[in-house]
C-alpha positions in Angstrom: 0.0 0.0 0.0 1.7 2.7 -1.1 1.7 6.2 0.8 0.9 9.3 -0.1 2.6 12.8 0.3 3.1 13.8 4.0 -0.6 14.7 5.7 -0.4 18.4 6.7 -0.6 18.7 10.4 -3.7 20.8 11.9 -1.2 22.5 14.4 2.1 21.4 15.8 0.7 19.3 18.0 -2.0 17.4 16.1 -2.5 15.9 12.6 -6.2 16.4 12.1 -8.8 19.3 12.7 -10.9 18.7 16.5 -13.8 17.0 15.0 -11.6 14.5 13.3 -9.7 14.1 16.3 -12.6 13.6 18.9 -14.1 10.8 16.6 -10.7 9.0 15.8 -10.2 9.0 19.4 -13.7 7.8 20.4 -12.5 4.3 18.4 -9.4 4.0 20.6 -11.5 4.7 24.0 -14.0 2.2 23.1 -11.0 -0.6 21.6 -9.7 0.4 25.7 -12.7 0.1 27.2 -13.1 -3.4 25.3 -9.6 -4.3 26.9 -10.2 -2.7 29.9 -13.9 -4.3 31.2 -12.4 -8.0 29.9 -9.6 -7.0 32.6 -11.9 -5.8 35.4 -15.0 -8.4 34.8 -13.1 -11.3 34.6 -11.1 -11.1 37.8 -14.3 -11.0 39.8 -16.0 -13.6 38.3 -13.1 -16.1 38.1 -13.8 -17.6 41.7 -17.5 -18.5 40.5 -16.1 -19.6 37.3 -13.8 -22.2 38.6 -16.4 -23.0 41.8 -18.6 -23.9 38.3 -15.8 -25.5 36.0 -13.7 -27.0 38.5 -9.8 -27.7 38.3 -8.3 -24.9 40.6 -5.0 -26.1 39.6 -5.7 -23.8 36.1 -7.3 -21.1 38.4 -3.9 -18.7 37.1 -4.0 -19.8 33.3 -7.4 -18.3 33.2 -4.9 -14.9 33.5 -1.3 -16.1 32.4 -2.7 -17.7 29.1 -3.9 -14.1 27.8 -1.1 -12.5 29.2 1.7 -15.1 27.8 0.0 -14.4 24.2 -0.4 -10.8 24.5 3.3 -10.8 25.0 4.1 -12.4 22.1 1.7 -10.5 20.0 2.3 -6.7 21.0 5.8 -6.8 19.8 4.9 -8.5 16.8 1.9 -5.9 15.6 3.6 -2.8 17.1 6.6 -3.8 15.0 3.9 -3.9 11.9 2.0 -0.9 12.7 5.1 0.8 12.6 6.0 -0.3 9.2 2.3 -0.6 7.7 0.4 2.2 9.9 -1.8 0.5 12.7 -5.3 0.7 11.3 -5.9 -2.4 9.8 -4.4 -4.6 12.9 -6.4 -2.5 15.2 -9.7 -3.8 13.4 -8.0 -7.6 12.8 -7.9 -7.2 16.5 -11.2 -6.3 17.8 -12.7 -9.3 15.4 -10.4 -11.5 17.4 -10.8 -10.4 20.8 -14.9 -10.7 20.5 -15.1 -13.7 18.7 -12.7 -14.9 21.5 -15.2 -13.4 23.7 -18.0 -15.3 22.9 -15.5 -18.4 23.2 -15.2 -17.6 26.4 -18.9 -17.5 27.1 -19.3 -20.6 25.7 -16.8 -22.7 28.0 -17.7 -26.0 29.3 -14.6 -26.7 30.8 -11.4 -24.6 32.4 -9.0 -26.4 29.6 -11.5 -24.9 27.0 -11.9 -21.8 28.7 -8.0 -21.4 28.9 -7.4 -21.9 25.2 -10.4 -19.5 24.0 -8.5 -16.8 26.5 -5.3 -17.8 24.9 -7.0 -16.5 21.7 -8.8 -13.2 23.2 -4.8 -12.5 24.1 -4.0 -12.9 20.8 -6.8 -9.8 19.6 -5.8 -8.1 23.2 -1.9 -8.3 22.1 -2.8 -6.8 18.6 -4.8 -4.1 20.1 -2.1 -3.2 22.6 0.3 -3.5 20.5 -1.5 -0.8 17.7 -4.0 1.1 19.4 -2.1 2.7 22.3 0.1 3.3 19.8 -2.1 5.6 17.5 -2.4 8.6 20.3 1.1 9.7 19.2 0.6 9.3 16.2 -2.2 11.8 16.2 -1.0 13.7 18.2 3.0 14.5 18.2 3.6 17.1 20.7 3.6 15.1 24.7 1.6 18.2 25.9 -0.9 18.4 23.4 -1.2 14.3 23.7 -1.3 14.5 27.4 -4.4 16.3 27.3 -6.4 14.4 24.6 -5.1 11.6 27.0 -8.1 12.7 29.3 -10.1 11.2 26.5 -8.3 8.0 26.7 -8.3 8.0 30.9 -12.0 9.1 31.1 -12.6 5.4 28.8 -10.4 3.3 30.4 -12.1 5.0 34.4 -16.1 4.3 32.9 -15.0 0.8 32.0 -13.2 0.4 35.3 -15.7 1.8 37.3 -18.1 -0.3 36.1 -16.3 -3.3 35.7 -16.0 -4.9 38.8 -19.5 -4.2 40.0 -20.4 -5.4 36.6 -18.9 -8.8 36.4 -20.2 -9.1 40.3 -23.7 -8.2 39.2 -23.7 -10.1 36.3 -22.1 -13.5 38.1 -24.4 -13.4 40.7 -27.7 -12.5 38.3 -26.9 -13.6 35.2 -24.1 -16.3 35.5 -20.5 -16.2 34.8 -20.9 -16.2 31.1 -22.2 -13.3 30.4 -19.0 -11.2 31.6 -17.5 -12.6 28.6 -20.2 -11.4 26.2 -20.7 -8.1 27.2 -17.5 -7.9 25.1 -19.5 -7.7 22.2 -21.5 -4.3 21.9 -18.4 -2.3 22.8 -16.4 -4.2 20.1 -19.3 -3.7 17.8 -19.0 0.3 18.9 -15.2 0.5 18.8 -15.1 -1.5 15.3 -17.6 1.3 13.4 -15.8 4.5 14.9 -12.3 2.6 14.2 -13.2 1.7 10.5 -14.9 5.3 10.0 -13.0 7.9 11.5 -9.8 6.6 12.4 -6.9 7.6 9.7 -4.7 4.9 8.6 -1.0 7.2 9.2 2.2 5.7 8.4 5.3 7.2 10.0 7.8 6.3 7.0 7.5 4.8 4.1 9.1 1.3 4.0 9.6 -1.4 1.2 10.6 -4.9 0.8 9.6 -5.7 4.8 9.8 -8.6 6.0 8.8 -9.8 9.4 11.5 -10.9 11.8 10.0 -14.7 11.7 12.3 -16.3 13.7 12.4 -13.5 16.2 8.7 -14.7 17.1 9.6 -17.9 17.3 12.4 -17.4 19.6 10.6 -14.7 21.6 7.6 -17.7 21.9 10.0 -20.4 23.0 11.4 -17.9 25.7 8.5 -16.7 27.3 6.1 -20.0 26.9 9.3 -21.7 28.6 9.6 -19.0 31.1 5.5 -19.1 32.0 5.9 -23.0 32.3 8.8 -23.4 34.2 7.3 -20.3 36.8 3.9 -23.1 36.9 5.8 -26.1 37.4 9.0 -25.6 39.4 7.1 -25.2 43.0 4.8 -28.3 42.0 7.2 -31.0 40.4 10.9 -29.5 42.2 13.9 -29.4 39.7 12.5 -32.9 37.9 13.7 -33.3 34.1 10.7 -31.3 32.4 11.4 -28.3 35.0 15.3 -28.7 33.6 14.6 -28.8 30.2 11.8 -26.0 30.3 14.7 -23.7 31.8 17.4 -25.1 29.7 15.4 -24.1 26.4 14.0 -20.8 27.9 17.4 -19.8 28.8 18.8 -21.0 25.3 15.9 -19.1 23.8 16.8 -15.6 25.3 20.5 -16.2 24.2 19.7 -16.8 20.9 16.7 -14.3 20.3 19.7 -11.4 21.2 22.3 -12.7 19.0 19.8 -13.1 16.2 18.4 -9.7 16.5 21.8 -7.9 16.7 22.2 -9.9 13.1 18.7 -9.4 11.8 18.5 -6.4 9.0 14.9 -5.6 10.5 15.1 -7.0 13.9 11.8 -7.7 15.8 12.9 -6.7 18.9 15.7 -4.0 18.5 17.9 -4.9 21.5 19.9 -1.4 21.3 16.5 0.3 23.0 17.5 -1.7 25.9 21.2 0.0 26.3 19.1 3.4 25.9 19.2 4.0 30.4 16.1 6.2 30.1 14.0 3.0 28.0 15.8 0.2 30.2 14.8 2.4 33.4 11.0 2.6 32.5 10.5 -1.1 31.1 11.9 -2.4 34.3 9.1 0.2 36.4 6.3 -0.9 33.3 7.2 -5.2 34.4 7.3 -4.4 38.1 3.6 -2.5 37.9 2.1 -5.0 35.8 3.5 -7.2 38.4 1.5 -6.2 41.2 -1.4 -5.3 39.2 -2.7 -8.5 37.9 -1.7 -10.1 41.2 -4.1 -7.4 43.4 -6.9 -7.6 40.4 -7.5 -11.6 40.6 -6.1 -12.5 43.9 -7.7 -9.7 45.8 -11.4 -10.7 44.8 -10.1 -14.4 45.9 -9.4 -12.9 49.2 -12.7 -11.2 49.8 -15.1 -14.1 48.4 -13.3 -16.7 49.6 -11.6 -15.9 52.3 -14.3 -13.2 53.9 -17.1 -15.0 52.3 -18.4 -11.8 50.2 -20.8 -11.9 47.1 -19.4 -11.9 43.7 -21.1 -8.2 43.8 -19.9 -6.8 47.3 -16.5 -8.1 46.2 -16.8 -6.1 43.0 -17.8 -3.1 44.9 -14.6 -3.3 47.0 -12.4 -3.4 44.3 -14.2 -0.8 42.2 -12.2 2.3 44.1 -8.6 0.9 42.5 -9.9 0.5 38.9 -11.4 3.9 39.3 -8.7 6.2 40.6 -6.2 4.5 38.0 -8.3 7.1 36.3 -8.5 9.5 38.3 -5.0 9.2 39.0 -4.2 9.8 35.0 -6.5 12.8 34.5 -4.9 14.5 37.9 -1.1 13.4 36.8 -2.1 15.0 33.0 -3.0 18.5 34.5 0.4 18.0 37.2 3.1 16.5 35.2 3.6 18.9 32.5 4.0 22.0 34.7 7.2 20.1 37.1 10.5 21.0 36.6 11.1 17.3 37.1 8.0 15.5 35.9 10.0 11.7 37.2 8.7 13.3 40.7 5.1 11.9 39.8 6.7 8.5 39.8 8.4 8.8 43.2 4.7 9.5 44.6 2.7 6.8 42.2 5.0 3.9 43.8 5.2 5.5 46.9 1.2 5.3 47.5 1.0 1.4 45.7 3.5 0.2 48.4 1.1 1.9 51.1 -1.8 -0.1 49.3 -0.2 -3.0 49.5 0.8 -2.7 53.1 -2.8 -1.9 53.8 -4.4 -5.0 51.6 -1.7 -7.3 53.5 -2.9 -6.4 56.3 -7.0 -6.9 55.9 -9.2 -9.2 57.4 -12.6 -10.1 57.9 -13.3 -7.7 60.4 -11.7 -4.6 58.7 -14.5 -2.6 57.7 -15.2 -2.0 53.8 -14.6 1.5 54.2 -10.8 1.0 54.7 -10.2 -1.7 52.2 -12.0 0.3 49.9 -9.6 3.2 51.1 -6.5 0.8 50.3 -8.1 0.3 46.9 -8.3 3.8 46.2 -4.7 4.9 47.0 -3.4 1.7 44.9 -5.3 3.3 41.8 -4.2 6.3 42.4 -0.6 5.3 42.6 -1.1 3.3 38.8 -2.8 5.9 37.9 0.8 8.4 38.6 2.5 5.9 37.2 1.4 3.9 34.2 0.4 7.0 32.0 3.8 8.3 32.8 5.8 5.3 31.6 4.2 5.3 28.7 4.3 9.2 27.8 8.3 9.4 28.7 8.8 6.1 26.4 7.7 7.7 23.7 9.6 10.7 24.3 13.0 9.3 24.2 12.6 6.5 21.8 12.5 8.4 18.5 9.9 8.1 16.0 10.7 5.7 13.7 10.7 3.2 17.0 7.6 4.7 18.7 5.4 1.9 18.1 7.9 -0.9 19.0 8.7 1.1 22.0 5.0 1.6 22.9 4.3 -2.3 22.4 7.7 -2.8 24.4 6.3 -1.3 27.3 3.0 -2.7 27.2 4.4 -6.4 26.8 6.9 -6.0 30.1 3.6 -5.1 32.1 1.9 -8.4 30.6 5.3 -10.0 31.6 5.0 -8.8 34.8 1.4 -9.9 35.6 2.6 -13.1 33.8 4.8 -13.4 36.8 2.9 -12.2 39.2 -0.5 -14.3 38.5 1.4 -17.1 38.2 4.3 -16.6 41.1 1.6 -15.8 43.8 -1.1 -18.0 42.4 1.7 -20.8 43.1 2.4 -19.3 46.4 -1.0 -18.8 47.2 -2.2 -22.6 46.0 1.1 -24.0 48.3 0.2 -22.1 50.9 -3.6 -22.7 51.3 -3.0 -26.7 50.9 -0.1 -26.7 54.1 -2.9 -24.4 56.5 -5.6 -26.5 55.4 -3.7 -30.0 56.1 -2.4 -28.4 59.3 -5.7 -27.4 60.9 -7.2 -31.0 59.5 -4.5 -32.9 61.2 -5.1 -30.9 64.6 -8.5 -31.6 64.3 -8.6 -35.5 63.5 -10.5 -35.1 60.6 -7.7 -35.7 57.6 -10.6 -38.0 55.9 -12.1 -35.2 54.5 -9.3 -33.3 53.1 -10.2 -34.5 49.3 -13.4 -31.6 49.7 -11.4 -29.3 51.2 -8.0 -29.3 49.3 -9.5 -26.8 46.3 -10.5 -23.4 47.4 -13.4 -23.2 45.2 -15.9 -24.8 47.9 -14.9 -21.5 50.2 -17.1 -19.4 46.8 -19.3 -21.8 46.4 -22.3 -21.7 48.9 -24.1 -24.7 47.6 -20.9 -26.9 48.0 -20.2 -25.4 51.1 -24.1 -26.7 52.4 -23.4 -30.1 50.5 -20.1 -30.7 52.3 -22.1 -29.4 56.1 -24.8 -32.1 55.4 -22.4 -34.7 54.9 -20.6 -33.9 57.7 -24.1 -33.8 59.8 -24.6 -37.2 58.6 -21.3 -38.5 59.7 -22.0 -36.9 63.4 -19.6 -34.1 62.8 -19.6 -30.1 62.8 -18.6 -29.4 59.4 -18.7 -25.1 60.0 -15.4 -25.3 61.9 -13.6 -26.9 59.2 -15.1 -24.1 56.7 -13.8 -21.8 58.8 -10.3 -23.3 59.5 -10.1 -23.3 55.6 -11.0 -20.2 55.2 -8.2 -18.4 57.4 -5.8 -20.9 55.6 -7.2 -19.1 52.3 -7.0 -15.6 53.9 -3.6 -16.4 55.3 -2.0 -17.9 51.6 -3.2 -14.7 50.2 -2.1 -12.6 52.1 1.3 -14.3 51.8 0.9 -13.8 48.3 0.5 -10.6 48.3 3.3 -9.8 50.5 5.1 -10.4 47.0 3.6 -8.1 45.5 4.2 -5.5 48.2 8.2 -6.5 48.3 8.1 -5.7 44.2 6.6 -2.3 44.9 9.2 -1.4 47.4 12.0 -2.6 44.5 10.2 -0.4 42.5 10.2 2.6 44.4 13.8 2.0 44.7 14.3 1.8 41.2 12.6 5.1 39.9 16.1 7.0 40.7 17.4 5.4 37.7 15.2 6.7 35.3 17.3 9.9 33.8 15.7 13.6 34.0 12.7 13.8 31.4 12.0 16.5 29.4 8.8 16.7 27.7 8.8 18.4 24.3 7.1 20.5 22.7 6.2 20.8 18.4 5.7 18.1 16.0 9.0 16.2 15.3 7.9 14.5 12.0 4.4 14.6 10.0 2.9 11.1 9.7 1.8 10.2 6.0 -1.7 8.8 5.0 -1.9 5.4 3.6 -4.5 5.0 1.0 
């Protein structure tokens, strides 16, 4: 598709007219709103979900799976979009991510339901990978982009602020299922505002590309070994699979940054790394994702299984984080800009999600909801100081020929990191929960019946929960005591959990004095051109 001459810019710091720009931008918010409910709705259903489906053991894949092939898709497509300009893979993408939707919906097993969100990470990696990516590209100046980022924060907060409540409503009313498929009129939105009003912009012209093949292969065998190794080391011990699953990760990474220093158009272009500013802020962008994805799916563990909440009053409770990530963004757009030093805002952002964390680590049953929802709201506020930032300084120091590979960079370390983090605490948190429960059973005599008690799911499952009390009634035994030994074992594990999330937030704070001074600009640097 060949490009024509340079599109004129409307000002110096956007490429087309207001109008144009509100409803090119309305396609992006509703593509992140898309991303952003799947995020929030799932998280709060998955307890219910695998109380229905069984096999607790796959209770993290329900997150890792969409995460693991996120990361191996953002690269790829932001890579693309760079090359090809990112419309087209931003509406390949929402087709994928809402058939893989109704996948989802249509589950009748936790293997089935792992593979169809294998496949809505595939449309989520694409999306990230393009979409975010299109906000610079429409608008070049970091001040001018900042404040049609309000846009951008005001979709991602609606979808947040709804989404937890919504997937707890839904669960409790309508069943699990339909969390998936409210998916589907916000993709059906975000595809005709995408295909209508969105430009298709190229940053330069290119010819004769060709994609970095084995570059994804390597990057797959890296990260899928990586992701495996993290789920089976604490289960199987340093056995031969766990061996060869690090032996072939480890080979993968060495040969994925030999191949790219030699690739011509390298996938991943390893010299952004040595850059101190970029290596600083993908380290920050894999440590938030990190204790993101482990507060947004173990925290609604904590409160329905472990304080015995409703699917909805759990939603509720988590509703003040997804929210102030929001907030936090449209506060740190009108702050940032006017500092002399705008890496302060990250100081404060990791600052208040290590006193979140602290708090969260610290609830229990008879903490009022007031407070954790307090601890909630400073954790959003915190991301919401932070993630906008890493993004906006990215994009300021990597150039613009690698803006979208720096973009999808970003966004794939803060997959990684809730990669690790789902799957490091959910292994911690499994571990954990099985040595309290066989504790309390042995002290109590009752070992017998630690095959209905050995899987979490019975604590979010009230009907199992009367099934197990009758047949313990039958038998001549109290069956509420052991409820409630397994729940503190739950609450306990979690909060264990957890705790690694909090130490990750300390390293992080630590680690913002090595991001450089940043300076944002001001003026277009280079006019995008318009594909045909």
């Amino acid at each position: 598709m060949a490009p024509t001459p340079p599109l004129t810019p409307h000002s110096s710091g956007q490429v087309l007219p207001f109008r144009q720009s509100v409803m090119a931008m309305l396609g992006v918010c509703f593509v992140t709103m898309m991303v952003a409910l799947d995020q929030t709705v799932v998280g709060t259903a998955l307890p219910t979900v695998v109380a229905e489906l069984k096999g607790f053991d796959l209770y993290a894949w329900v997150a890792t799976s969409y995460l693991l092939t996120s990361v191996i898709t953002v690269p790829v497509f932001g890579r693309l979009g760079d090359y090809y300009g990112r419309k087209p893979f931003v509406v390949a993408a929402i087709l994928v991510f809402t058939l893989a939707s109704v996948l989802c919906g249509m589950a009748n097993s936790m293997l089935f339901l792992v593979l169809a969100r294998a496949l809505q990470g595939i449309g989520g990696g694409m999306l990230v990978g393009t979409a975010f990516a299109c906000i610079p590209d429409l608008f070049p100046d970091a001040h001018v982009r900042l404040q049609w980022q309000v846009m951008l924060s005001s979709a991602f907060g609606i979808a947040n602020a709804v989404g937890p409540s919504l997937g707890g409503f839904l669960t409790e009313y309508y069943g699990w299922r339909s969390v998936f498929y409210v998916n589907l009129p916000v993709g059906i939105l975000g595809l005709w505002f995408v295909v209508r009003h969105l430009p298709h912009l190229r940053q330069t012209a290119h010819e004769g590309i060709r994609l970095d093949w084995p570059g994804v292969i390597l990057i797959t065998v890296a990260l899928g070994g990586l992701q495996l190794l993290v789920e089976f080391l604490p289960k199987d011990g340093l056995s031969v699979t766990v061996a060869l699953l690090a032996v072939a990760s480890i080979v993968a990474f060495v040969a994925l940054y030999h191949w790219e220093q030699r690739c011509a158009q390298p996938l991943l272009p390893f010299e952004m790394f040595r850059n101190p500013s970029l290596s600083a802020l993908f380290t920050l962008s894999l440590f938030s994702g990190f204790t993101l994805f482990a507060i947004l799916f173990y925290a609604p563990l904590l409160m329905q299984g472990g304080f015995g909440l409703s699917p909805k009053d759990a939603g509720l409770l988590i509703t003040p984080m997804v929210v102030c990530i929001t907030v936090g963004s449209i506060i740190n757009g009108r702050i940032v800009t006017r500092l002399p030093n705008p890496n302060a805002m990250l100081y404060i952002g990791n600052a208040l999600l290590t006193l979140s964390c602290v708090g969260i680590v610290l609830t229990h049953r008879w903490t009022s909801h007031g407070l954790v929802a307090a601890y909630m709201l400073v954790g959003g506020l915190g991301l919401g100081f932070v993630m906008p930032n890493l993004t906006v300084f990215a994009q300021e120091v990597s150039g613009r020929a690698n803006l979208g590979i720096a973009t999808a960079l970003l966004q794939s370390l803060r997959m990684i990191g809730g990669m690790l983090g789902t799957a490091l605490v959910g292994t911690l948190v499994t571990h954990s929960y099985l040595s309290g429960v066989r504790a309390s059973l042995a002290a109590s005599g009752a070992m017998q019946w630690l095959p209905k008690l050995d899987d979490p799911q019975i604590l979010v499952n009230p009907q199992a929960q009367k099934s197990f009390i009758e047949l313990l009634q039958h038998a001549g035994k109290n069956g509420e005591p052991l409820i409630e030994a397994a729940r503190l074992s739950l609450v306990a594990a979690v909060h264990s959990g957890l705790m690694l999330g909090l130490v990750v937030t300390i390293i992080s704070l630590w680690w913002v004095r090595r991001v450089p001074a940043i300076r944002l600009s001001r003026g277009a640097k280079v006019s995008p051109q318009m594909g045909e």
